[in-house]
C-alpha positions as CSV (number, residue, x, y, z in Angstrom):
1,X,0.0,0.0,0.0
2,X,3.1,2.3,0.7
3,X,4.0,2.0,-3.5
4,X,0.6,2.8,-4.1
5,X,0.4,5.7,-1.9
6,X,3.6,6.8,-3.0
7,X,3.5,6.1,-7.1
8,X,0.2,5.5,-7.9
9,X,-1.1,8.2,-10.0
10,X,-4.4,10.5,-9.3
11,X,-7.3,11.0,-11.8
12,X,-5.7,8.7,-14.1
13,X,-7.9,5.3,-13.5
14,X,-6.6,3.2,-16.7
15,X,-3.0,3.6,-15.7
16,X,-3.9,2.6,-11.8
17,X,-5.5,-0.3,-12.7
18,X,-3.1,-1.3,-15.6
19,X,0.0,-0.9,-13.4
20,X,-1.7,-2.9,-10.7
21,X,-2.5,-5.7,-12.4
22,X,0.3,-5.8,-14.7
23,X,2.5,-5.7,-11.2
24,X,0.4,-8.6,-9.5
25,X,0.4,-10.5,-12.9
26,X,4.0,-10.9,-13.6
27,X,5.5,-13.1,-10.8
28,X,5.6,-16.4,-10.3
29,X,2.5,-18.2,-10.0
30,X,0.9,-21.8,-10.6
31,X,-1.6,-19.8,-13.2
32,X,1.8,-17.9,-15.3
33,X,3.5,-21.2,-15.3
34,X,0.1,-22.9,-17.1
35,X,-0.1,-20.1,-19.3
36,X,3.7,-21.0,-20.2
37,X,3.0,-24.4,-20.9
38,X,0.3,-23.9,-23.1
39,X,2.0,-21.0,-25.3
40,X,5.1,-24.4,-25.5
41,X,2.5,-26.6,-26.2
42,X,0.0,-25.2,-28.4
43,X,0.9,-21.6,-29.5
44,X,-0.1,-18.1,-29.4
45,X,-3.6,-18.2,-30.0
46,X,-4.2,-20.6,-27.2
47,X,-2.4,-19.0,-24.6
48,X,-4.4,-15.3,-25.2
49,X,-7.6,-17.6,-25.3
50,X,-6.6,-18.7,-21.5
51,X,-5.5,-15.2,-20.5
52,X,-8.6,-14.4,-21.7
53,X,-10.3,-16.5,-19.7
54,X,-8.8,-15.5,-16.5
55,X,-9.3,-11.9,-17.4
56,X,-13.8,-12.8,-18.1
57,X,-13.8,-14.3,-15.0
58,X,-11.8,-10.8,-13.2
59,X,-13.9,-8.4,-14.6
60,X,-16.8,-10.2,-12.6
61,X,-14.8,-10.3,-10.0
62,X,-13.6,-6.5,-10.3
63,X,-17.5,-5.5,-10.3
64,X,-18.6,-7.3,-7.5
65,X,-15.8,-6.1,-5.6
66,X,-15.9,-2.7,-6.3
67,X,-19.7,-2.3,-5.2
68,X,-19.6,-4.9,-1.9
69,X,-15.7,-4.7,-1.1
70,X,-16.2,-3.2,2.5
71,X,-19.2,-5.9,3.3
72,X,-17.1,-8.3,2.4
73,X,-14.2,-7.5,4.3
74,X,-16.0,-7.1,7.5
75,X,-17.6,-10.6,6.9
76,X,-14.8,-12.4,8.9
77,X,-16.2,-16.2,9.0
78,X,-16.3,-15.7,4.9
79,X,-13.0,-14.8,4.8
80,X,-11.9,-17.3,6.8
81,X,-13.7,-19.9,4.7
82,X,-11.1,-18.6,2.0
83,X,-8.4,-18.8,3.9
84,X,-9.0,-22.3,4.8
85,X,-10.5,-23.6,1.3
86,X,-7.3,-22.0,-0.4
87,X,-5.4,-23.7,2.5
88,X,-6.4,-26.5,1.5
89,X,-6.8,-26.4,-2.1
90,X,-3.1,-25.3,-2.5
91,X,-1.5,-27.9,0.0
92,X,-4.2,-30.9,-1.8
93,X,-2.3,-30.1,-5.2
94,X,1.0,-29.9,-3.8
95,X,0.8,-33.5,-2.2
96,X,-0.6,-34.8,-5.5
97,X,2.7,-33.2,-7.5
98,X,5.3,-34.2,-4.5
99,X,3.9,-38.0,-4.8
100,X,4.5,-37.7,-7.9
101,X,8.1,-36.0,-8.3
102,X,10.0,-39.5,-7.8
103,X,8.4,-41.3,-11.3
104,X,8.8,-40.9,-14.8
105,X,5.3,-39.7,-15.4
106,X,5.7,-35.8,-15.1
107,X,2.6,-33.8,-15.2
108,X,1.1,-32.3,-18.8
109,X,-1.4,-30.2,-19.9
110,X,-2.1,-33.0,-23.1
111,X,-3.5,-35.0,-19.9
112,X,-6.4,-32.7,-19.2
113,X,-9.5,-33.2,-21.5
114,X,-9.6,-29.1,-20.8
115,X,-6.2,-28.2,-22.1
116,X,-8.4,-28.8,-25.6
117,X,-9.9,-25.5,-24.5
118,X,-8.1,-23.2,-22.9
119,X,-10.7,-20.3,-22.2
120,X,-12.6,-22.8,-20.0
121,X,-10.0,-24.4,-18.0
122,X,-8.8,-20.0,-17.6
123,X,-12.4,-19.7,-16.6
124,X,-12.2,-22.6,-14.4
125,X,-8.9,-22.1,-13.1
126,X,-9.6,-18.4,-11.9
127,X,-13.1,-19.1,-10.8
128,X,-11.4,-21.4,-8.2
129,X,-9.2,-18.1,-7.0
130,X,-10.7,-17.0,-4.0
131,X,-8.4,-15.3,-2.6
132,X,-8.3,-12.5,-5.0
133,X,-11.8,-11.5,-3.4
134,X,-10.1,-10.1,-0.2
135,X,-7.1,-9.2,-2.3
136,X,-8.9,-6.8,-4.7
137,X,-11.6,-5.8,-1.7
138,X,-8.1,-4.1,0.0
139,X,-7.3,-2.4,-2.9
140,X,-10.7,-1.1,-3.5
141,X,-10.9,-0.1,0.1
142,X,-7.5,1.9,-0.6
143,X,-8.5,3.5,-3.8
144,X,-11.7,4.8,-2.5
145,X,-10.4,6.0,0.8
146,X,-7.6,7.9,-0.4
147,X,-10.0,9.4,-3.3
148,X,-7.3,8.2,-6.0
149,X,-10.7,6.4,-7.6
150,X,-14.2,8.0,-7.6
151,X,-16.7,5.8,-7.1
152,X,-19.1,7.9,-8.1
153,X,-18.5,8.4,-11.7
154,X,-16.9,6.6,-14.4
155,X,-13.4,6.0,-12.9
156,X,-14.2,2.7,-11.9
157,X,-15.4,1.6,-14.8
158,X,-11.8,3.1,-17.0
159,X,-10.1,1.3,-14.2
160,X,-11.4,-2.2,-14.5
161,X,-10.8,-2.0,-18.2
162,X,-6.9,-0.6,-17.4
163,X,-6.8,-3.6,-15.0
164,X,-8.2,-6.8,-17.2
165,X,-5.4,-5.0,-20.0
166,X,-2.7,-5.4,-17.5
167,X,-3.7,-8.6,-16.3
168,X,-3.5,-9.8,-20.2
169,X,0.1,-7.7,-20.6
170,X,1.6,-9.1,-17.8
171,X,0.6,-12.9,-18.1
172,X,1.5,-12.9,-21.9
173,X,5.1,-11.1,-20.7
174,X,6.0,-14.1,-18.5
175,X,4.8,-16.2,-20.9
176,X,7.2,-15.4,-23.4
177,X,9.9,-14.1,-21.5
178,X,9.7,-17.7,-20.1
179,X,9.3,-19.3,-23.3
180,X,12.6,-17.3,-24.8
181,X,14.4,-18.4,-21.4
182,X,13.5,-22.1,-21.6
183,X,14.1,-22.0,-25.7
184,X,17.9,-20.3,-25.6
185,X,18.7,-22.7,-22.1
186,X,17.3,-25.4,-24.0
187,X,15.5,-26.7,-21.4
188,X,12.5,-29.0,-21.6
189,X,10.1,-27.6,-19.0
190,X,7.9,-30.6,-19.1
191,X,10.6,-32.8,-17.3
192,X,10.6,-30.3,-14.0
193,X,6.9,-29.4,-13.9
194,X,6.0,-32.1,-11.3
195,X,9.0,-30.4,-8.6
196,X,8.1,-26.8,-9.9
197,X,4.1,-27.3,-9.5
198,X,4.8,-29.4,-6.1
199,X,7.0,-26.3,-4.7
200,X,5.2,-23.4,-6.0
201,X,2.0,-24.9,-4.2
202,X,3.2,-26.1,-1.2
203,X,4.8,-22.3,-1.0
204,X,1.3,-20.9,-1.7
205,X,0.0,-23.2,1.0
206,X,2.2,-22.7,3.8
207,X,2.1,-18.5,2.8
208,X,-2.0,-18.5,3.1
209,X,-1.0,-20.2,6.9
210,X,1.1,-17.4,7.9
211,X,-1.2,-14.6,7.0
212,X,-4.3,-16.5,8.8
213,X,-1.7,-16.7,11.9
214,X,-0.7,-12.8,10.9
215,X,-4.7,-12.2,11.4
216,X,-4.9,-13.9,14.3
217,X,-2.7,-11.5,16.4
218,X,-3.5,-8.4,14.8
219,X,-7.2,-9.6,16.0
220,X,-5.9,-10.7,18.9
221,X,-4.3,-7.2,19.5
222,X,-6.9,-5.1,19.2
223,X,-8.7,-7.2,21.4
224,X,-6.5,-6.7,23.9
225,X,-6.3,-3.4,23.7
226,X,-10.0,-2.7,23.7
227,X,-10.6,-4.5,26.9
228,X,-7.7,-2.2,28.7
229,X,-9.2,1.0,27.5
């Protein structure tokens, strides 16, 4: 939030929400490292068709958000309901790829009947986020409070357009940033996916712990600190 305060630019929605999602779509993530494999495995046009599918489901998302983000950060069970499901959504698929690092059999997108379409399984795949409902609800809280987006006019709506255009940019960069790494290394990705999938979502897994810990005393703080005053 200290970037945003400091860089992010006033009365200019488009380049707020472009910069934002372009910044939170370019590191690593189970989702870029899909969108890799496809643009190895199947090309260009199939890898914008999954971006684009991640970007339908955001704009939703971006919408909802925008109109009920404060409701839905003060509903605390729901959001620990996320915590937990992406707890154990991240750590179920990290068990999977870990019992599976010591075979031969290494993990492809060919072995998904959905790979055939990659706007659905980007639909899927991003439908199953959840945790970019608290994510984006912060930054909408932000935005509004510190009047850098006016809710009451069109800003939000320039914004959410900047930010699915980011969300594209940045995914397709890592793509074929990747892509040109993995080409001029010549290295074949499709022999390290199983220990690359098992780390990035046991990392994920044990991250999603820590903040729900990192909740738990801030809570616990201002609990304490209520009942002495």
């Amino acid at each position: 939030m200290k970037l945003l305060d400091k860089y992010a630019p006033k009365n200019s929605p488009f380049i707020l929400g472009f910069g934002i999602s372009l910044i939170g779509a370019l590191p690593l993530g189970y989702i870029n490292v899909i969108s890799l494999q496809i643009l190895l495995e199947q090309g260009n046009w199939a890898t914008v068709s999954f971006i684009s599918g991640i970007v339908f489901i955001e704009f939703f998302v971006l919408k909802a958000v925008s109109f009920g983000a404060k409701w839905l950060v003060e509903q605390k069970k729901l959001l620990l309901f996320i915590d937990i499901f992406t707890i154990a959504f991240f750590a179920g698929i990290a068990t999977y790829f870990v019992t599976n690092i010591g075979n031969n059999q290494n993990f492809s997108l060919s072995q998904l009947q959905l790979a055939q379409f990659p706007f659905i399984l980007g639909l899927l795949l991003n439908s199953l986020n959840f945790i970019q409902w608290p994510y984006w609800s912060g930054i909408y809280i932000y935005l509004f409070r510190t009047e850098k987006l006016d809710p009451r006019c069109n800003d939000n709506s320039i914004f959410i357009m900047g930010a699915m255009i980011g969300t594209l940019a940045g995914m397709l960069i890592f793509a074929h940033t990747g892509k040109y790494f993995l080409v001029e290394n010549k290295i074949e990705m499709s022999k390290y996916l199983n220990p690359i999938f098992a780390t990035l979502f046991l990392v994920l897994a044990l991250g999603q712990i820590g903040k729900v810990f990192i909740k738990r005393k801030k809570a616990k703080k201002i609990m304490q600190t209520i009942s002495n005053n």
